[in-house]
N, C-alpha and C positions, 0 to 999 in steps of 0.2 A: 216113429218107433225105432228103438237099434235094433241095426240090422247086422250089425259086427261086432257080438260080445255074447256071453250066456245072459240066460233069463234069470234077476235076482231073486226069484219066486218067492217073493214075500207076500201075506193076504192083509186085509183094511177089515178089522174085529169090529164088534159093536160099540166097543169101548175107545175104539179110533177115531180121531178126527183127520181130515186133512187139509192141511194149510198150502196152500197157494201162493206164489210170488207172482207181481203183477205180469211176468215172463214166463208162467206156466200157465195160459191160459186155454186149456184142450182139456177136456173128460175126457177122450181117447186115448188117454197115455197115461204113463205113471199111477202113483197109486188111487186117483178119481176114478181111472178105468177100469181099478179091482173093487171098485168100492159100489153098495146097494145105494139107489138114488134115493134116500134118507138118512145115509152120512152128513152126519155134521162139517162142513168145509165153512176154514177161515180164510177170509182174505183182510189183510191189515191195509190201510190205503194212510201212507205213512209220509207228511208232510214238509219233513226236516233236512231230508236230501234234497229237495227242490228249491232249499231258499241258499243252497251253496256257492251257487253260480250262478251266473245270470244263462240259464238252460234256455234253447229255443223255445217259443211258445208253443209252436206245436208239438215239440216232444212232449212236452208236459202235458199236453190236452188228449195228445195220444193214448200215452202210458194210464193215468188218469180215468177217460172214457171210455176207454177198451176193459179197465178192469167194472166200470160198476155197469156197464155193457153187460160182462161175463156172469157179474151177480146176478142182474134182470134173469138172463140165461138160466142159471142154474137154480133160481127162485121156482120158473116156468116150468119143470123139469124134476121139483121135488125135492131138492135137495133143503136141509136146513142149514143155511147162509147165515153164518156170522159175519160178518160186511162191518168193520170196526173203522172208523177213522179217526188217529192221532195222529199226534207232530213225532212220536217214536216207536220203533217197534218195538221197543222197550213198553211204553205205554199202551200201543195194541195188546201186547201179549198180557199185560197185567188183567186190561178190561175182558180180556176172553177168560183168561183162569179163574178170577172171581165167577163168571159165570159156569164155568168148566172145570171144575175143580180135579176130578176123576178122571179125566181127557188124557190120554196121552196122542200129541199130536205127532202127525207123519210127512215130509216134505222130499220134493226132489231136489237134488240139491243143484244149488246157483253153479253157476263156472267162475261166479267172483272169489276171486284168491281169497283165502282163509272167510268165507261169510259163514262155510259149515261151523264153525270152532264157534263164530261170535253166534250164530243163531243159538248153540247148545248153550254158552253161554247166558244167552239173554230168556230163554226159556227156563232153564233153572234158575235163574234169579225171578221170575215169577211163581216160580214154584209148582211148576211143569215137566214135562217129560216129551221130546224128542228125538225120534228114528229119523233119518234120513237117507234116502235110498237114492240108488240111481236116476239120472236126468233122462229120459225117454227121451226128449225132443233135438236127441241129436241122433247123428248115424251111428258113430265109435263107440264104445263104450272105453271107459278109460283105460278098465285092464288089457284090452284088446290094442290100443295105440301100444299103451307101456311092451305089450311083448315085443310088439313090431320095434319099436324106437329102442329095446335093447338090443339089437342085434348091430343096428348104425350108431351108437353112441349118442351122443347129446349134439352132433350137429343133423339136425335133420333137413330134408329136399322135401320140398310139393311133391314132386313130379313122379318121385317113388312114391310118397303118399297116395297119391291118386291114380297112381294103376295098380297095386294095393289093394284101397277100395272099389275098384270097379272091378278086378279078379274075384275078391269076395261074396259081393253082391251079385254079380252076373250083369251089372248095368252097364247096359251099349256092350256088351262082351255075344260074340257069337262060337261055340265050341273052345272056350279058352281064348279065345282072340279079339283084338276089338274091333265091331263093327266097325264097316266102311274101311278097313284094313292101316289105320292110322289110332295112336291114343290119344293126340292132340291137333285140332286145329289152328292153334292161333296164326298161325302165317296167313288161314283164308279169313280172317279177322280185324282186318286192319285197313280196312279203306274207307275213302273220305265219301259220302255219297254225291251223285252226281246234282247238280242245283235245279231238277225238275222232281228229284224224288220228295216225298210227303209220309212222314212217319206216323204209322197208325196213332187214333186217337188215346187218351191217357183214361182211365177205368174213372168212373165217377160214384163216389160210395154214397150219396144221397141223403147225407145225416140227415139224421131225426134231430126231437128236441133236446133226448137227454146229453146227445153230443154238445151240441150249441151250445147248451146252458152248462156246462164242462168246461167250453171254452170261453163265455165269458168267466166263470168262475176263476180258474187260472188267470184272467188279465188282472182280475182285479186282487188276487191274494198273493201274486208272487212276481219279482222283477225277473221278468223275462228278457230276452232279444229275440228279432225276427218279424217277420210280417206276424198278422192277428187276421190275414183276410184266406184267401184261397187254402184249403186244408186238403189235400187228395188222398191223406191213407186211409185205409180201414181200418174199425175198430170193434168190427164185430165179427165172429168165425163166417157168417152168412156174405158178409164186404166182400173179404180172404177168399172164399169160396169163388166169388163170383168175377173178383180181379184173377185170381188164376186160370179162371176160364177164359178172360178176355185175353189174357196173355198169348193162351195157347191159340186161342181162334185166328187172332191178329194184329200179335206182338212177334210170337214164338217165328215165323220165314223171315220178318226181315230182321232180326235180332244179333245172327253171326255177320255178317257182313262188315256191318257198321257199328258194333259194340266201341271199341277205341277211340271213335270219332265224335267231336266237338262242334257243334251249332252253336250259337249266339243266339238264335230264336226256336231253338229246340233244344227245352233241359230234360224231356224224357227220352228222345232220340227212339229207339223201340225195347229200351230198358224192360223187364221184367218187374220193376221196382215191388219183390216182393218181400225183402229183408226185414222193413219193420214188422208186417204180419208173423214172418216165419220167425222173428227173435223175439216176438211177444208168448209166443205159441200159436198162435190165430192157425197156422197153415203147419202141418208136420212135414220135416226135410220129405223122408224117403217118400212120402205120398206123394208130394210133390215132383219126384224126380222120376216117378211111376209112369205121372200122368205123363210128363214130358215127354221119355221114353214110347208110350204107348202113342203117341202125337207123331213121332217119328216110323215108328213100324204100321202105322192106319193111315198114312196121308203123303199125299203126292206134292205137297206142298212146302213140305218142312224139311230142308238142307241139314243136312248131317253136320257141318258147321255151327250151325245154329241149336240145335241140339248138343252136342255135347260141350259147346261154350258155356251155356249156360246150367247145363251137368255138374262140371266143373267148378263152378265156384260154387253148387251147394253143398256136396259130397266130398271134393275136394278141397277147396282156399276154404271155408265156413268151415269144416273140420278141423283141418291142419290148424288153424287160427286158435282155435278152442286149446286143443293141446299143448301146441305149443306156450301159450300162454299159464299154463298149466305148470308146464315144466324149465320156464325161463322166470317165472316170480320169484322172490317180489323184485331181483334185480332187473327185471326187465324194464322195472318201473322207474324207474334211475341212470338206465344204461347211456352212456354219452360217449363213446370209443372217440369219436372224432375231436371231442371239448369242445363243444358248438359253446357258446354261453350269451349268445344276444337274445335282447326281448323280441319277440314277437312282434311287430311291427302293425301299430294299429289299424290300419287297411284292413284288417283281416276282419276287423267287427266292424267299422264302418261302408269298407268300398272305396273309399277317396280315393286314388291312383289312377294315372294315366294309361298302365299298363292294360289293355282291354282281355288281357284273358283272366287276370287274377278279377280284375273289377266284375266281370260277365259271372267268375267263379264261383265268388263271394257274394254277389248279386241273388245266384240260384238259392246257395244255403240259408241267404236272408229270408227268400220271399217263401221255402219251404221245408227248409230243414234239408235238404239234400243236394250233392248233386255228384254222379256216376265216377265209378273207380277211376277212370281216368286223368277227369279235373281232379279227383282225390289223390292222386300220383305222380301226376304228372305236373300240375299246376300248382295249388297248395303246396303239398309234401317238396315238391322238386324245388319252389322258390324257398321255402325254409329252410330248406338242407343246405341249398346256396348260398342264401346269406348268414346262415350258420346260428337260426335260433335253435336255443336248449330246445333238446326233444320232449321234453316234459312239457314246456308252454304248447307246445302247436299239439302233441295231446289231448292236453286240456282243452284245447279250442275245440277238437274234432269232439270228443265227448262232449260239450254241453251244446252244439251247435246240430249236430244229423240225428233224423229223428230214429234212427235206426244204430246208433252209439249206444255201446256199455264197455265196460273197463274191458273183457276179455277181447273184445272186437276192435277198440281201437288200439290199445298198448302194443301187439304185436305188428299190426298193420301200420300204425304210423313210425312209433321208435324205430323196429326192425326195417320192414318192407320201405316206407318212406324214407327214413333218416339214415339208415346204415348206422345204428348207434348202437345195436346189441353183439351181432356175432351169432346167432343164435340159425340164422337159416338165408338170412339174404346172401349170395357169392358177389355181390359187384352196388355201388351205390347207384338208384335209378334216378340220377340226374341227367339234364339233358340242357343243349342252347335252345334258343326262339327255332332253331329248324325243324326239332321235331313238333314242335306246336302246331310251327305255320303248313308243316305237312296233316298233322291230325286234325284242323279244325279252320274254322275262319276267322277267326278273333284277331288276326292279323292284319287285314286287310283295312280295318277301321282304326288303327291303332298309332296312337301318337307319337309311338315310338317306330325305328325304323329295325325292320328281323334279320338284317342285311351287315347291320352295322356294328363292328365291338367297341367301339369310340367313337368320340366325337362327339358335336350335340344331336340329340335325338336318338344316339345309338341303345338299341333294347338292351335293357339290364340283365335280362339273362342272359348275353352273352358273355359280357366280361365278366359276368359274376361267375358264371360256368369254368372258364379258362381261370379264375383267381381259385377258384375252389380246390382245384385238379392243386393248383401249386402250392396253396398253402395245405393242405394234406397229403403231398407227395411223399412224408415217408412212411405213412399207410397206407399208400393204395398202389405206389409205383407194382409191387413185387404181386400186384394180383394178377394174374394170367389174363383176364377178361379186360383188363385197361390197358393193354399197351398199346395198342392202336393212337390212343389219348395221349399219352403223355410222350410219344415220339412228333403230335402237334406241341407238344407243351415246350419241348427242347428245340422245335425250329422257333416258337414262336419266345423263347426265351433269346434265342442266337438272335436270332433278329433285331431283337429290342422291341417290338410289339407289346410282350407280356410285360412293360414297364409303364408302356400307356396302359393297357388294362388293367393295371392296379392303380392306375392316377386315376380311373375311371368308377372303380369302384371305389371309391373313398368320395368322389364327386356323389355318386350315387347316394350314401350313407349319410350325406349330409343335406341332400336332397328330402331322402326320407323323414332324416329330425326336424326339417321345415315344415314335415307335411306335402312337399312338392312334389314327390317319386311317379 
């Protein structure tokens, strides 16, 4: 539900239908919620986005079986279920008006840049009529950001965002203040865990048939990438439901600790991984953030750390993300400040490379569509930015590869936060050498490369490529206050003559790559 904006107090007539996107999947919210359970809901299940790209297979089985999941649901429950499948929405919406002539349909609206304009669009050209109202399934409501965000301009900060929204809400806030007398943990967030700890187990959603037969379906109608075997998200509110209980039982204590940290034989680590649910609708932010909250105030077990880590990114970064994207289209979708212009480098769809932290990275996203912000930022996003692909290609990867991608989620997250390509709210490019890796994780220790070394044979590529990056964008990044530390290495390591092998190094590297050999 928003919990930071007015109520648009609109009602759901007899003459109203509501239409559904396969991301609003909750009668708890938006106009389903105002509506008698003998409203007419359409859901379009629309086939033409999916043959774009070669999309993971399980995002597509996700997105897919979660929605005719939701039909069963709402079938069970009363509702009269238009449940249309075409190759367009164009084509849904015609086969619904023929039958609905008098309809006029009601939607919350997508966070995808301009989809409100095309859906008006697309319904009048069937010769229809829709409202579209506010998205429930977030915290903010738009007008409530926009006020906040006139006050600072158009460069906006997380970090005022989300103490912001934790003033407003009262969440983790005690008499105006925040609990545990801190608003952020992340410094107690950052360690490697010790090699006898055991990270609780990962939630098991126990498909039925209509899932399976979902999922072969998708093998066989559309060119995917990705494993077709192990599938761990939910795809029905009752999964949602019951993954967030396992979360809190016995994910939520050891969750702050070790969020940042990297295993080679643990891709859930004690992740929450509740993102696809909560961006399909399956799970509502603030309910969610309730429970957590109330997890924290009932239990002697759950570290203040850990709680409000994971507070955090769904009230705050999930919010911020939304608007800001909002208010940086469509150039955000474009934005290139640094002129990266290399391709993407094909490792990132097959694996091939020596490098054992991108290989373990990419490995994850193969075998399930995901793996945690930090290989998202750290690894991915950081070697991209290093060797300097267009932020548009390594975009496009992250959307059709995590089963929890859509346009508003990765554009700001990867160009911005990853790439330093917008301007829009990142202060400092989050790149980094093999040090911080081989401190966040283990993937170093088996690696063919050596984390020690900026040249030479066997020296790890992200070190010279780190040092080459700083130099060849030094006269955008010298004068930013947060890098000078850097590039007073970059001036010894220039006086030196060092920085002359590291670029003979990375040129070795690049050609490594076009071999296929990197």
């Amino acid at each position: 539900m928003t919990a930071i904006g007015e109520d648009p107090g609109y009602t759901i007539g007899s003459d109203d239908a509501v239409w559904l996107l396969g991301t609003h999947l909750n009668e708890d919210v938006g106009p389903l919620a105002r509506a008698d359970t003998d409203t007419t809901v359409l859901l379009i299940e629309a086939h033409d986005f999916a043959r774009r790209k070669p999309y993971h297979h399980h995002k597509l089985t996700l997105v897919f079986a979660a929605m005719r999941q939701f039909r069963r649901r709402l079938d069970a429950k009363g509702y009269d279920v238009a449940y249309v499948r075409a190759e367009t929405f164009a084509d849904g919406l015609e086969q619904f008006f023929e039958n609905h002539p008098e309809t006029r349909l009601t939607l919350m609206r997508s966070p995808s840049h301009r989809s409100g304009g095309r859906f008006q669009e697309l319904v009048a050209a069937a010769g229809g009529e829709l409202r579209i109202v506010p998205n429930d399934l977030f915290i903010t409501s738009r007008e409530a950001f926009d006020e906040w965000a006139n006050e600072r301009g158009e460069s906006f900060r997380h970090e005022q965002f989300y103490r912001w929204v934790r003033t407003e809400t009262g969440v983790l806030m005690d008499d105006g203040q925040p609990v545990g007398g801190e608003w952020n943990y992340d410094d107690q967030n950052q360690e490697f865990p010790p090699a006898e700890w055991e990270s609780p187990p990962v939630f098991d959603p126990d498909h039925d048939d209509l899932t399976r037969e979902t999922s072969e379906w998708v093998t066989a109608e559309f060119d995917t990438w990705g494993s077709t075997e192990e599938f761990p998200w939910p795809v029905t509110r009752d999964q949602a439901q019951r993954q967030l209980g396992q979360f809190l039982s016995e994910r939520l204590p050891e969750f702050g600790p070790y969020q940042d940290a990297m295993r080679s034989d643990d891709w859930a680590m004690a992740h929450a991984l509740l993102s696809p649910a909560l961006n399909l609708g399956l799970l509502d932010p603030m309910t969610v953030v309730q429970r957590i909250e109330t997890a924290y105030h009932e239990r002697d077990d759950v570290p203040i750390e850990s709680v409000e880590g994971v507070i955090r990114q769904i009230i705050g970064w999930r919010e911020f993300m939304r608007h800001v994207y909002r208010h940086r289209m469509p150039e955000l979708t474009t934005a290139n400040r640094l002129d990266a212009t290399r391709d993407l480098p094909e490792f990132y769809w097959d694996g091939d490379t020596e490098m054992a932290c991108l290989a373990q990275s990419v490995g994850d996203v193969h075998e399930r569509g995901y793996a945690h912000h930090i290989q998202r930022l750290m690894i991915l996003a950081n070697f991209g930015t290093l060797w300097g692909v267009e932020p548009q290609q390594l975009n496009e990867w992250f959307h059709a590869t995590y089963v929890d991608a859509y346009h508003w989620v990765t554009t700001p997250n990867v160009v911005e936060m990853g790439m330093y390509a917008d301007g829009g709210f990142a202060t400092k490019p989050y790149v980094s050498s093999a040090n911080y890796i081989d401190r966040m994780s283990d993937y170093c220790g088996d690696c063919s490369y050596y984390k020690t070394k900026d040249t030479g044979e066997g020296a790890c590529p992200f070190n010279a490529l780190y040092w080459d990056f700083l130099a060849r964008n030094e006269d955008q990044l010298r004068a930013n206050h947060r890098m000078g530390l850097m590039y007073s290495h970059v001036d010894d390591k220039r006086d030196s003559g060092d920085l002359e092998a590291i670029q003979s190094r990375v040129t070795e590297l690049r050609e490594l790559a076009t071999e296929g050999d990197l």
